[in-house]
N, C-alpha and C positions, 0 to 999 in steps of 0.2 A: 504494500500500500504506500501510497506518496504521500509525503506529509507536508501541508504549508501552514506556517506558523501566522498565528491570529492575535497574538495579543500574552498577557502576562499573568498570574494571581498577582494581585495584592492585597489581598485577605481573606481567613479561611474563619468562618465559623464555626467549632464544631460542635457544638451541643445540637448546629439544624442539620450539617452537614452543609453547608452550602460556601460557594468560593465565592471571590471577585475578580472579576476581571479587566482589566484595562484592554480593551480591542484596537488593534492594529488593520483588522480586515472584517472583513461580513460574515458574522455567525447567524445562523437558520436554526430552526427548531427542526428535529431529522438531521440536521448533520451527526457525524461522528466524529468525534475530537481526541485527540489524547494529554495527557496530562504529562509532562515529563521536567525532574530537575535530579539534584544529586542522589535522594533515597524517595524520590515518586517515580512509577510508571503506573499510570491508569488508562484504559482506555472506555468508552461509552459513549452511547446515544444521548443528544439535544434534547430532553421531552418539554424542556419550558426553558423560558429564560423572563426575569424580571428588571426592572429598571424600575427605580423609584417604588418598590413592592407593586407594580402593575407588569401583569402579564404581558408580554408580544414577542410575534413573530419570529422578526429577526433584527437586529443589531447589527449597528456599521461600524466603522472604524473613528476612534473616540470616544464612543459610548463605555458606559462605568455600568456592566450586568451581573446580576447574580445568577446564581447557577446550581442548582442540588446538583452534587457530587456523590460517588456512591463507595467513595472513600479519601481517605486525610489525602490534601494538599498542601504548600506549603506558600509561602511570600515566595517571589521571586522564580516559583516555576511557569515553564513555558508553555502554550496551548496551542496546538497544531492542529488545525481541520485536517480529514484521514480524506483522502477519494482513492 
């Protein structure tokens, strides 16, 4: 699978599980991402994404999105759309 990188965490909730992200490029609900830095490798399915606790679609580059994760992330890892 190819990977092109979309953006950053910068901060992990974990008691919801949920990241932040800083976007670099256009995240979709349906894509598939991976999660990757020193001791993360995740990968999984888009099923939501929120901005400002409102649900949408998808997210461009500059947007500030949360995101259920479906395990620990950290500050400073990288987020790669998968196709």
């Amino acid at each position: 699978m190819e990977r092109h990188e979309i953006g950053r965490i910068t901060h992990f909730y974990s008691k919801i599980g949920v990241a932040i992200i800083q976007l670099d490029d256009l995240l979709k609900v349906g894509d598939r991402i991976a999660v990757v830095g020193s001791t993360t490798d995740l990968e999984q399915d888009v099923k939501s994404i929120q901005v400002e606790h409102q649900n949408i679609d998808q997210a461009k580059a500059g947007d500030l999105v949360g995101l259920k994760v479906q395990d620990k992330v950290r500050e400073g890892d990288t987020v790669f759309r998968l196709s």
